[in-house]
DOPA-235168 format. One record per residue (C-alpha): x, y, z. Coordinates in nm, 3 decimals, always signed. Layout:
<dotors>
[[X Y Z]];
...
</dotors>
This chain:
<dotors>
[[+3.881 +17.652 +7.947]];
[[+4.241 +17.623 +7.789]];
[[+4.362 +17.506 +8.156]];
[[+4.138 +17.291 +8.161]];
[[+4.249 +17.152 +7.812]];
[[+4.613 +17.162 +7.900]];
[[+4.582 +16.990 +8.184]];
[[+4.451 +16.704 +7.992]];
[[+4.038 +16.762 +7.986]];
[[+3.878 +16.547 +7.732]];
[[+3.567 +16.743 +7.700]];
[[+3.536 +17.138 +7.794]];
[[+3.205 +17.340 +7.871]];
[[+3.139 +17.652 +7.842]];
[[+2.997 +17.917 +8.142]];
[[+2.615 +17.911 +8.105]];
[[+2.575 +18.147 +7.771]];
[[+2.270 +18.329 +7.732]];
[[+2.109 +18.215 +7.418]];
[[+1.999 +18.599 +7.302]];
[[+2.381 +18.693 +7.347]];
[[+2.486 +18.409 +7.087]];
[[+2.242 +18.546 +6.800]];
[[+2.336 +18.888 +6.868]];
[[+2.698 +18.920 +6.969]];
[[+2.902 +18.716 +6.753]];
[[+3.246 +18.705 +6.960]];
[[+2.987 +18.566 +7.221]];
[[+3.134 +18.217 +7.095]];
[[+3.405 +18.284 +6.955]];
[[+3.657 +18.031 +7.111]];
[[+3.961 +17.918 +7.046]];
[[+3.984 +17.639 +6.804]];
[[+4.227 +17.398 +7.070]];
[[+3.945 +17.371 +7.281]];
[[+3.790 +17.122 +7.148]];
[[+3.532 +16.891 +7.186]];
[[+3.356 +17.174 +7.285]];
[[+3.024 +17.165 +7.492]];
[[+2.824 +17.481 +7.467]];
[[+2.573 +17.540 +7.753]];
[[+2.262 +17.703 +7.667]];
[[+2.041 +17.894 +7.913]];
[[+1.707 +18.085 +7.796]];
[[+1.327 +18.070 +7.836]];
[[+1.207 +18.162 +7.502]];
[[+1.195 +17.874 +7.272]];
[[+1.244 +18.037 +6.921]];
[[+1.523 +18.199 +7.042]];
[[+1.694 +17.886 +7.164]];
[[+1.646 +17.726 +6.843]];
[[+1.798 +18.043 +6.660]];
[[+2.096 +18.027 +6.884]];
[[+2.127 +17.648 +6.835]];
[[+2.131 +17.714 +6.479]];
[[+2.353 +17.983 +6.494]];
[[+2.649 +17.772 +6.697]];
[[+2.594 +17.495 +6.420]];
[[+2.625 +17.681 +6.124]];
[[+2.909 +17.901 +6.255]];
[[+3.120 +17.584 +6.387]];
[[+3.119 +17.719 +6.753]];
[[+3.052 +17.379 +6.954]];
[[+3.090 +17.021 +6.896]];
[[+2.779 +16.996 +7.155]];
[[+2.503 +17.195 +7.301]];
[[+2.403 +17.131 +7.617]];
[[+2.107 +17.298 +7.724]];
[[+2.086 +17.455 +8.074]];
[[+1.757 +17.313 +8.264]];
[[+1.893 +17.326 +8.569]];
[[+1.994 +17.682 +8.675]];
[[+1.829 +17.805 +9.025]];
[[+1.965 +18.169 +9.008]];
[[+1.651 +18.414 +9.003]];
[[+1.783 +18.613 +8.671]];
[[+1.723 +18.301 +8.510]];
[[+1.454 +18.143 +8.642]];
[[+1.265 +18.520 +8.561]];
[[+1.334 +18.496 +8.212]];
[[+1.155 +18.122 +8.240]];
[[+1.471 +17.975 +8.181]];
[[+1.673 +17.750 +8.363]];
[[+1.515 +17.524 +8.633]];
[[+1.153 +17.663 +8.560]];
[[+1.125 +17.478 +8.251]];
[[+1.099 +17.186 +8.482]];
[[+0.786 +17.272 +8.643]];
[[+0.594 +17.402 +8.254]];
[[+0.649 +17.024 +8.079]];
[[+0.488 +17.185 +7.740]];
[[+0.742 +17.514 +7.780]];
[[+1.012 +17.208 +7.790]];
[[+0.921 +17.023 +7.531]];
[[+0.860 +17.310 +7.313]];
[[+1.212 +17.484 +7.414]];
[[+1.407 +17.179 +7.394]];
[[+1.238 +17.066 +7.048]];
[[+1.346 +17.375 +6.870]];
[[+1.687 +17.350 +7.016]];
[[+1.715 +17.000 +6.856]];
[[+1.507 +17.100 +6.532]];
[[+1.750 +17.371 +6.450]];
[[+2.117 +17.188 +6.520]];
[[+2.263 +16.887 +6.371]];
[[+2.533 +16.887 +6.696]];
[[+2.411 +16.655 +6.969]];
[[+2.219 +16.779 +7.248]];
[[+2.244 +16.748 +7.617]];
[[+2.082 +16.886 +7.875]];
[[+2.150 +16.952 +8.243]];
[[+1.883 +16.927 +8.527]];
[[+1.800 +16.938 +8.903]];
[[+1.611 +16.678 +9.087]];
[[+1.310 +16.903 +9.058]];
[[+1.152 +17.238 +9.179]];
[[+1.125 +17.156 +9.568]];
[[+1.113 +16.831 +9.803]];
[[+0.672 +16.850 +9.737]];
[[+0.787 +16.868 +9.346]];
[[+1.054 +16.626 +9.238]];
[[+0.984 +16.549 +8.864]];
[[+1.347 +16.443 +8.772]];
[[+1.219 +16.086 +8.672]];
[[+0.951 +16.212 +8.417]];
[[+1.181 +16.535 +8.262]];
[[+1.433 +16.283 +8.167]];
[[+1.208 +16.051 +7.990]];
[[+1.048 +16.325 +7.818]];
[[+1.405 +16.425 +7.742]];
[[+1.471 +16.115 +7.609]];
[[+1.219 +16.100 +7.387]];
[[+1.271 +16.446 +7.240]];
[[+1.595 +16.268 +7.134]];
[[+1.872 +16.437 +7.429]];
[[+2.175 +16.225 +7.407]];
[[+2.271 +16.271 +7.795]];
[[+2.170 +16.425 +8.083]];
[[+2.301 +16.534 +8.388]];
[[+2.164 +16.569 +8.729]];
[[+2.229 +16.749 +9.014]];
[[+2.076 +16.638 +9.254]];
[[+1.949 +16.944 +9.462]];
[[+1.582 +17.121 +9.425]];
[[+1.575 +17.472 +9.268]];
[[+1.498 +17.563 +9.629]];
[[+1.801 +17.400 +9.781]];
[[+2.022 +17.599 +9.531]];
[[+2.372 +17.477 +9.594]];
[[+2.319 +17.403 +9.949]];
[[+2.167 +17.154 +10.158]];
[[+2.166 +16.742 +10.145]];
[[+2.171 +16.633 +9.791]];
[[+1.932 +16.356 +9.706]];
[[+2.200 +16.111 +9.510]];
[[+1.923 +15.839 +9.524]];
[[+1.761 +16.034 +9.191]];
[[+2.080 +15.993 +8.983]];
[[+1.997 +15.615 +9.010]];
[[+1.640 +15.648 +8.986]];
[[+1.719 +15.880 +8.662]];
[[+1.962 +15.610 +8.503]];
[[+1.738 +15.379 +8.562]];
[[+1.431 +15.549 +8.393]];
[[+1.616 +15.591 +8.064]];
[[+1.845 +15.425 +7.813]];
[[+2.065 +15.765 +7.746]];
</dotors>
């Protein structure tokens, strides 16, 4: 990350933190103070957790952003209902992403995929309902959880996603 800044990076993220790691381990986030604005990425299925860690980066000064992972395909992740499955559970989502927001005054992100599988592309709808929980921005990539990092990316839903919402 201080390459990154160095080499003239407006705007660092972290690696995708686990949100039980930030409440428990406190050099978790510890980063250097240079780095900064700071984005950290969030990753976790369990809602009141997220919302602990979210208030635990605010109130410790650890990020000038959290972003929060909803797009991660690896099957650690997506076992712990985090990640990508929060996609396919729209009330797990709202719920998750709510807390995150309740619990930071930071601005949230969040990062997603263009959906669960070709039969199950919901990137349209997550984004409004992102919007309207009050996510700044979003990202897409634009694979399927299935696809993984791999395959033809659909770059048609980045439009269709910036042209669904205002953020």
């Amino acid at each position: 990350m201080l390459l990154c800044k160095e080499q003239g990076a407006d705007l660092i993220y972290t690696a995708m933190l686990d949100a039980k790691r930030v409440i428990e381990e406190d050099n978790y986030t510890k980063f250097p103070k240079k780095i900064s604005p700071l984005v950290i990425q969030l990753v976790g299925g369990n809602s009141e957790t997220m919302g602990k860690a979210a208030k635990y980066i605010t109130e410790n000064n650890r990020a000038d952003i959290i972003d929060v992972n909803l797009g991660c395909a690896e099957g650690e992740i997506l076992g712990k209902k985090g990640g990508c499955y929060l996609m396919q559970n729209e009330n797990m989502l709202i719920k998750l992403v709510g807390e995150v927001i309740k619990n930071t005054s930071l601005p949230v992100t969040a990062k997603i995929r263009s959906g669960w599988d070709e039969q199950n592309k919901n990137a349209v709808k997550t984004v409004k309902i992102l919007e309207e929980l009050g996510v700044k921005a979003i990202s897409v990539h634009p694979r399927t959880r299935k696809q993984g990092y791999v395959g033809k990316a659909d770059w048609m839903i980045i439009k269709q996603v910036k042209e669904a919402v205002k953020i």
